[in-house]
N, CA, C and O of each residue as an XYZ file, in Angstrom:
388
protein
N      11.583    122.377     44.189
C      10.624    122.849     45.183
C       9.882    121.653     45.784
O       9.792    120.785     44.916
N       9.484    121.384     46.595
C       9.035    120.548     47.890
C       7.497    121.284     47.811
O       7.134    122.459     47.868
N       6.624    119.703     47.615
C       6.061    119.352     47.492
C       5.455    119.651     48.877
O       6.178    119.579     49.870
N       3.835    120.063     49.005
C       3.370    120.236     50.695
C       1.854    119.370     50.801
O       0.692    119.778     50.829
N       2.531    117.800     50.849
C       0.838    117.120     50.788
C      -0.053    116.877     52.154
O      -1.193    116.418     52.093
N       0.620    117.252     53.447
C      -0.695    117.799     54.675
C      -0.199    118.826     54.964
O       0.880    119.170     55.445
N      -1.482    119.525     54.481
C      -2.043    120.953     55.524
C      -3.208    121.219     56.035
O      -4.308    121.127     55.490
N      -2.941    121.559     57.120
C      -4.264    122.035     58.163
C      -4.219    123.229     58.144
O      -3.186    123.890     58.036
N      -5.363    123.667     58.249
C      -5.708    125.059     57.539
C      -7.248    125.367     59.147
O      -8.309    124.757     59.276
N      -6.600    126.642     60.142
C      -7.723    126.734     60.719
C      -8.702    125.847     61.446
O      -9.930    125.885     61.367
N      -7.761    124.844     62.345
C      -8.439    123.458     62.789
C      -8.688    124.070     64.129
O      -7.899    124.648     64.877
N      -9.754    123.856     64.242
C     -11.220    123.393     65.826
C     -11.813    122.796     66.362
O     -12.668    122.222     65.688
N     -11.815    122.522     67.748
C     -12.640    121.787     67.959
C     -12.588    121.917     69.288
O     -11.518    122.023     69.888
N     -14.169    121.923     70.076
C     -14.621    122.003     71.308
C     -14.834    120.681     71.848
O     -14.812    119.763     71.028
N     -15.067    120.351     73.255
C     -15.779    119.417     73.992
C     -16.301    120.063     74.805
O     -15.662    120.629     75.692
N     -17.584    120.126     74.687
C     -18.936    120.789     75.687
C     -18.310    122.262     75.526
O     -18.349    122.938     74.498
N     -17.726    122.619     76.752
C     -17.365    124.258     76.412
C     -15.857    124.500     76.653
O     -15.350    125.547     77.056
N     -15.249    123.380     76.346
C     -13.506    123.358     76.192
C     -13.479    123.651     74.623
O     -14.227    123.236     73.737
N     -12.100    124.713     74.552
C     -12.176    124.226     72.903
C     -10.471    124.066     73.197
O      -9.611    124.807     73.673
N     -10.496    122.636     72.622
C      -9.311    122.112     72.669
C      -8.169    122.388     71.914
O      -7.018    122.341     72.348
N      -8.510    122.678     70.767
C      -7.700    123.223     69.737
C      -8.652    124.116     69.091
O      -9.842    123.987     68.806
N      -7.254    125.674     68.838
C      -8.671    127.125     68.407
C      -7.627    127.286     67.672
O      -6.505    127.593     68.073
N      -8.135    126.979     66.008
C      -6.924    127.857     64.427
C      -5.800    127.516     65.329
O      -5.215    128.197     66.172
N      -5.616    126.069     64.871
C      -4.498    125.987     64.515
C      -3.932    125.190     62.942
O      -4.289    124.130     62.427
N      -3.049    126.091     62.557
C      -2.622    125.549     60.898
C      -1.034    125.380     60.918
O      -0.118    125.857     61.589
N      -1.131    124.592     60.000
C       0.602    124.275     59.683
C       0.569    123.750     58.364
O      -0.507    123.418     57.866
N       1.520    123.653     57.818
C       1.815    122.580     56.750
C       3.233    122.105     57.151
O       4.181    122.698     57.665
N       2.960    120.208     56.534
C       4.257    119.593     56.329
C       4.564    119.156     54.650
O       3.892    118.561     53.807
N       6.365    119.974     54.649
C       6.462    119.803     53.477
C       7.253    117.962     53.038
O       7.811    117.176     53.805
N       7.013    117.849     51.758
C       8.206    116.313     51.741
C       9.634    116.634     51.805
O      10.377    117.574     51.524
N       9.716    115.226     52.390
C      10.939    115.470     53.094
C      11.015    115.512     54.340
O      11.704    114.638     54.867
N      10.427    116.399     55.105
C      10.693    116.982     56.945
C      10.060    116.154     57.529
O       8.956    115.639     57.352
N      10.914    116.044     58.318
C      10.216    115.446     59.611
C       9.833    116.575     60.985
O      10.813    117.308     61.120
N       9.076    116.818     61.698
C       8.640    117.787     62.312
C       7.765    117.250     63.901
O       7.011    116.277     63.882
N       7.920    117.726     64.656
C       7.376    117.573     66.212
C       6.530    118.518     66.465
O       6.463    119.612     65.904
N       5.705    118.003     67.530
C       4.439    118.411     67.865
C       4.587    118.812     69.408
O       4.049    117.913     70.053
N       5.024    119.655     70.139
C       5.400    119.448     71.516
C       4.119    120.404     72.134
O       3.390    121.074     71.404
N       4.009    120.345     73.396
C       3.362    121.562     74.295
C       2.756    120.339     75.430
O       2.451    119.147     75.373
N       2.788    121.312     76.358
C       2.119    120.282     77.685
C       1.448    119.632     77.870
O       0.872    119.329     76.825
N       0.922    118.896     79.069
C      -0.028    117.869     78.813
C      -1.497    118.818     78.340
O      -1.252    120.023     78.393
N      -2.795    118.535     77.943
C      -3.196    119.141     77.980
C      -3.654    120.205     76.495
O      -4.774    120.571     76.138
N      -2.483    120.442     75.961
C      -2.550    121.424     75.448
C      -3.113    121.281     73.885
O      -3.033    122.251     73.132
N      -3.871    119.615     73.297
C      -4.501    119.722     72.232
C      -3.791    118.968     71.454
O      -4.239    118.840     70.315
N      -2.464    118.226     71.796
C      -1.714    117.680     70.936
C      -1.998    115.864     70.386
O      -1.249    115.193     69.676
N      -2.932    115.573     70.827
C      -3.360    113.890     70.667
C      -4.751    114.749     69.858
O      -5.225    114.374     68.786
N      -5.127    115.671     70.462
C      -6.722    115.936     69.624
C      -6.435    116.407     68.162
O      -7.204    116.345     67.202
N      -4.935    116.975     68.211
C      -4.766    117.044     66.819
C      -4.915    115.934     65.425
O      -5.617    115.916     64.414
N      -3.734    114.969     66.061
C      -3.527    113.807     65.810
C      -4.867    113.062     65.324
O      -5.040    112.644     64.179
N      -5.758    112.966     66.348
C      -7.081    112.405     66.233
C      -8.085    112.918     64.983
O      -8.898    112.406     64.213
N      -7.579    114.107     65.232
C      -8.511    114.922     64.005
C      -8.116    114.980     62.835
O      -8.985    114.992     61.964
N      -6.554    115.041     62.397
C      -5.519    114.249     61.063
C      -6.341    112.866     60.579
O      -6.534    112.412     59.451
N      -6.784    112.339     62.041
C      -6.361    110.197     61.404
C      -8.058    110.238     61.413
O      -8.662    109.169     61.323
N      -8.765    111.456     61.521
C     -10.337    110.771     61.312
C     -11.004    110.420     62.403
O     -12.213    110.208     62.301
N     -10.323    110.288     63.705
C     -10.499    109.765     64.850
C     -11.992    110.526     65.238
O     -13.102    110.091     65.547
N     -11.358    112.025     65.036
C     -12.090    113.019     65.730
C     -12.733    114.000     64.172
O     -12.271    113.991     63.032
N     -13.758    114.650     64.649
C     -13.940    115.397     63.687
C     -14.185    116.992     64.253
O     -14.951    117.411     65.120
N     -13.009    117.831     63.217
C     -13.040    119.289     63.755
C     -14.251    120.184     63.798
O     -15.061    120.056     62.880
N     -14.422    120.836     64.489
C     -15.813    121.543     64.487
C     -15.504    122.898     63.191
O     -16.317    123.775     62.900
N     -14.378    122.753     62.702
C     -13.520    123.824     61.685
C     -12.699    123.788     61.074
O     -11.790    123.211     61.670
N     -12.442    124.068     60.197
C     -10.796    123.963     59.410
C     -11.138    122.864     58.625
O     -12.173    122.200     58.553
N      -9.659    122.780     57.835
C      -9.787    121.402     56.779
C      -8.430    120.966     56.057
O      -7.857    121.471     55.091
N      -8.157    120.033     56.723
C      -7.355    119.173     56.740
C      -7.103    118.687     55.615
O      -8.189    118.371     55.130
N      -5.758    118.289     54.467
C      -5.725    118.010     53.009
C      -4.381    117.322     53.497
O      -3.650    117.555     54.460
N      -4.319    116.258     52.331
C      -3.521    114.987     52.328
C      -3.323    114.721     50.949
O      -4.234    114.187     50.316
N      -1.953    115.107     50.248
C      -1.697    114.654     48.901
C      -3.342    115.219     47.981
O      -4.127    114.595     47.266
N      -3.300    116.746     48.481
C      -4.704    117.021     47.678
C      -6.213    116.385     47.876
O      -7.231    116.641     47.233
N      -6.080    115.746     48.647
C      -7.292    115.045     49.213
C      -7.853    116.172     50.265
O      -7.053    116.980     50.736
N      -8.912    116.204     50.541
C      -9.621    116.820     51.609
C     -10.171    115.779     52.375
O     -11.076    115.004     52.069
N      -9.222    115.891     53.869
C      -9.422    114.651     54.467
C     -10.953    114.656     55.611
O     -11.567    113.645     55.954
N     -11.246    115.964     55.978
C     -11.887    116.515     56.660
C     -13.170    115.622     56.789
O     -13.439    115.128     57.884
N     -14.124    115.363     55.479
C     -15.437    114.572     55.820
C     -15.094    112.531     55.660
O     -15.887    111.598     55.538
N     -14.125    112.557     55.711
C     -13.657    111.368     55.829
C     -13.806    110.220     57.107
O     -13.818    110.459     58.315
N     -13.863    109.513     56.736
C     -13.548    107.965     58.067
C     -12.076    107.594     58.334
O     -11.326    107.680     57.362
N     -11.632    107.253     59.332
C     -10.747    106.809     59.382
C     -10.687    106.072     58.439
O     -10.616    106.758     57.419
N     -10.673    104.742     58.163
C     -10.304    103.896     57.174
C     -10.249    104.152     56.516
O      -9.457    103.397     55.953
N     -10.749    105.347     55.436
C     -10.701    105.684     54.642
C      -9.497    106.953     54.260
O      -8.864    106.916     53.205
N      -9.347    107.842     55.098
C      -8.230    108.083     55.566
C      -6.507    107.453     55.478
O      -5.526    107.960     54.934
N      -6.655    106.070     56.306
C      -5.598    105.268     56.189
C      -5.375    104.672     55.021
O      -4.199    104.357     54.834
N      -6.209    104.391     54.089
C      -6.631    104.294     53.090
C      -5.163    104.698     52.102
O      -4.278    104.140     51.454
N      -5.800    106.570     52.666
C      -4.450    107.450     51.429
C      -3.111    107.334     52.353
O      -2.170    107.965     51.872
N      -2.876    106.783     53.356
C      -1.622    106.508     53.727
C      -1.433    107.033     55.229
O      -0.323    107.121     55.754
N      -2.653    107.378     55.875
C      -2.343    108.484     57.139
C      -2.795    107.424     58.157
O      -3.783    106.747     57.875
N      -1.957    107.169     59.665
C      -2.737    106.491     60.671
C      -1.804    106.749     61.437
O      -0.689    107.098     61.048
N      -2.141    106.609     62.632
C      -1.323    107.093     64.098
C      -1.517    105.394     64.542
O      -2.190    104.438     64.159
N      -0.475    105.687     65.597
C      -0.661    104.802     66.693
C      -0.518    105.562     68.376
O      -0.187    106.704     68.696
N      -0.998    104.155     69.362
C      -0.955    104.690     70.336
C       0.172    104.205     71.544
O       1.067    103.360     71.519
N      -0.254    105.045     72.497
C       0.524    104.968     73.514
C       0.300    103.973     74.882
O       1.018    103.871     75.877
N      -0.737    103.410     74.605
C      -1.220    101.949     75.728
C      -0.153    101.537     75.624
O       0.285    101.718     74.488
N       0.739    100.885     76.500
C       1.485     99.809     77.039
C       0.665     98.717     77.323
O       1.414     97.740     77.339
N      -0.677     98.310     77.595
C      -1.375     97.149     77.397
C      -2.300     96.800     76.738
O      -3.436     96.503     77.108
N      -1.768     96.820     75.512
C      -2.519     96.399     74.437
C      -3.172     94.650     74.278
O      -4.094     94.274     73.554
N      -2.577     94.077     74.938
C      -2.798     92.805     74.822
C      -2.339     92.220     76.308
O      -1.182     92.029     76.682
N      -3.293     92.039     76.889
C      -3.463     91.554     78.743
C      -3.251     90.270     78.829
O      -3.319     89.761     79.948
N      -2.975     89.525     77.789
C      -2.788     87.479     77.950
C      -1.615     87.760     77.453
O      -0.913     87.141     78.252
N      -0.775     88.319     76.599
C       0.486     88.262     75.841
C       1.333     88.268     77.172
O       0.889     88.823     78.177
N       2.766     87.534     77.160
C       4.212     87.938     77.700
C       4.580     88.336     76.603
O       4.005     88.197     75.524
N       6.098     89.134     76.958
C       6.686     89.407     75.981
C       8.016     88.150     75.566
O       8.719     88.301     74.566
């Protein structure tokens, strides 16, 4: 049996009177690899953000290898093994490649 160390359980969160993401839950089990799709728009980086600590949900609660990642810092977070990256193409404005 497969092991399920993140689950989001009932995740929320508004900006002013958007709510960007309303309950949404999943679990990933070990092993899978799994995608996140839906339009622009539709809550999928605010998720992300709210996994890596970025953001904090106005609801729900987020668990990592039994950890409750929810009142956490990022760093602390990355810590137990979780961090995103991003999508800038200019990360560094003096670099050539």
């Amino acid at each position: 049996m497969r092991g399920v160390p993140l689950q989001v359980e009932n995740l929320c969160i508004s900006f002013g009177g958007l709510k960007a993401v309303d309950h949404v839950s999943f679990n990933i089990e070990d092993g899978t690899i799994h995608g996140l799709i839906g339009p622009n728009g539709a809550g999928k980086t605010t998720i992300f953000n709210c996994i890596s600590g970025v953001y904090k949900p106005d609801q729900g609660k987020l668990t990592f290898d039994q950890h409750d990642l929810t009142p956490l810092l990022p760093h602390q977070i990355a810590a137990l093994g979780i961090a995103r990256t991003f999508q800038n193409i200019e990360l560094f404005h003096n670099m050539t490649i």
